[in-house]
C-alpha positions in Angstrom: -1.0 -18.2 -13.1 -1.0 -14.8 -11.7 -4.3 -12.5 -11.3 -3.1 -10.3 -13.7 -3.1 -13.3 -16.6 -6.2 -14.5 -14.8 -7.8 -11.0 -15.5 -7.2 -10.9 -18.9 -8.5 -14.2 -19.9 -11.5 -13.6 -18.0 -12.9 -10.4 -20.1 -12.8 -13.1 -22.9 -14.4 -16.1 -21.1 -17.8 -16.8 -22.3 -17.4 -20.8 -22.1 -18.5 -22.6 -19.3 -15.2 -24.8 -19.0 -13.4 -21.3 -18.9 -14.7 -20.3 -16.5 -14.9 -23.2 -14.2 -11.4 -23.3 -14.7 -11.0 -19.9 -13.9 -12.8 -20.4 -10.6 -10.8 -23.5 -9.5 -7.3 -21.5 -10.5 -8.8 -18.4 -8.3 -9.6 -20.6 -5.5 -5.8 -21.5 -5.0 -5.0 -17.7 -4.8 -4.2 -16.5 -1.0 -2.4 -13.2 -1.0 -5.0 -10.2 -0.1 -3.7 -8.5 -3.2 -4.7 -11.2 -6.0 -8.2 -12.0 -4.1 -8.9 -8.5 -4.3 -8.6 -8.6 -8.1 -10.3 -11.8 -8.4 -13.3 -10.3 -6.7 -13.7 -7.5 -9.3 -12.9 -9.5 -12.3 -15.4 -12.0 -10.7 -18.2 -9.1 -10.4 -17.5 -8.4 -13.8 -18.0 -11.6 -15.0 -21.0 -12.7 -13.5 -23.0 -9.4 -14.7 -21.9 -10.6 -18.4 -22.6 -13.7 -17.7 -25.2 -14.5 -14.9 -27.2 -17.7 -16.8 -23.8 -19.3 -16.8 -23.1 -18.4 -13.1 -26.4 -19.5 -11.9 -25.7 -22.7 -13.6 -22.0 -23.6 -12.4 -23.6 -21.9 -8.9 -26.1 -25.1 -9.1 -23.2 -27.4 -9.9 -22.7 -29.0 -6.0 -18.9 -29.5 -7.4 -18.2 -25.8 -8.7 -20.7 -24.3 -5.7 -18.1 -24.2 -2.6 -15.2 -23.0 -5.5 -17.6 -19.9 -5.9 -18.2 -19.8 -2.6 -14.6 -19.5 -1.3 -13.9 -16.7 -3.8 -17.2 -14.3 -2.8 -16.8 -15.5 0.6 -14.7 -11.8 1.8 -17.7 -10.1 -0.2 -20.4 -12.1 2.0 -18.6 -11.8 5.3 -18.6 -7.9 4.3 -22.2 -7.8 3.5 -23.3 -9.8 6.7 -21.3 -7.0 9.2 -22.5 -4.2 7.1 -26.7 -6.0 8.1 -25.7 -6.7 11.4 -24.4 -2.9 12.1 -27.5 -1.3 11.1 
């Protein structure tokens, strides 16, 4: 599955088994090009959706999946605290 069909099924995902499959599938994405889409259709996502984020993020199995995607956006976020 590409981020492209990934990105598409997302705007339509509002079942939980949706999108815990779409963050397993994202995990196994690499290249710098498909994370960065992942990460905006993720941010997207989880503003529609942010009961059933905060529930999969309290799943222990579906927590370091989440984790691994955002982790770019949290490295980010540390550096920009630690530079001021």
């Amino acid at each position: 599955m590409t981020a492209a069909e990934i990105h598409v099924k997302i705007i339509v995902v509002v079942k939980e088994p949706d999108v815990r499959r779409f963050l397993t599938e994202s995990a196994a994405l690499k290249k710098q090009g498909d994370r960065n889409n992942i990460n905006a259709v993720l941010q997207v996502s989880v503003q529609a959706n942010k009961n059933l984020y905060g529930k999969i993020r309290r799943d222990d199995k579906m927590s370091p999946a989440l984790e691994e995607l955002m982790q770019d956006v949290i490295d980010e976020r540390v550096e920009e605290r630690v530079a001021h």
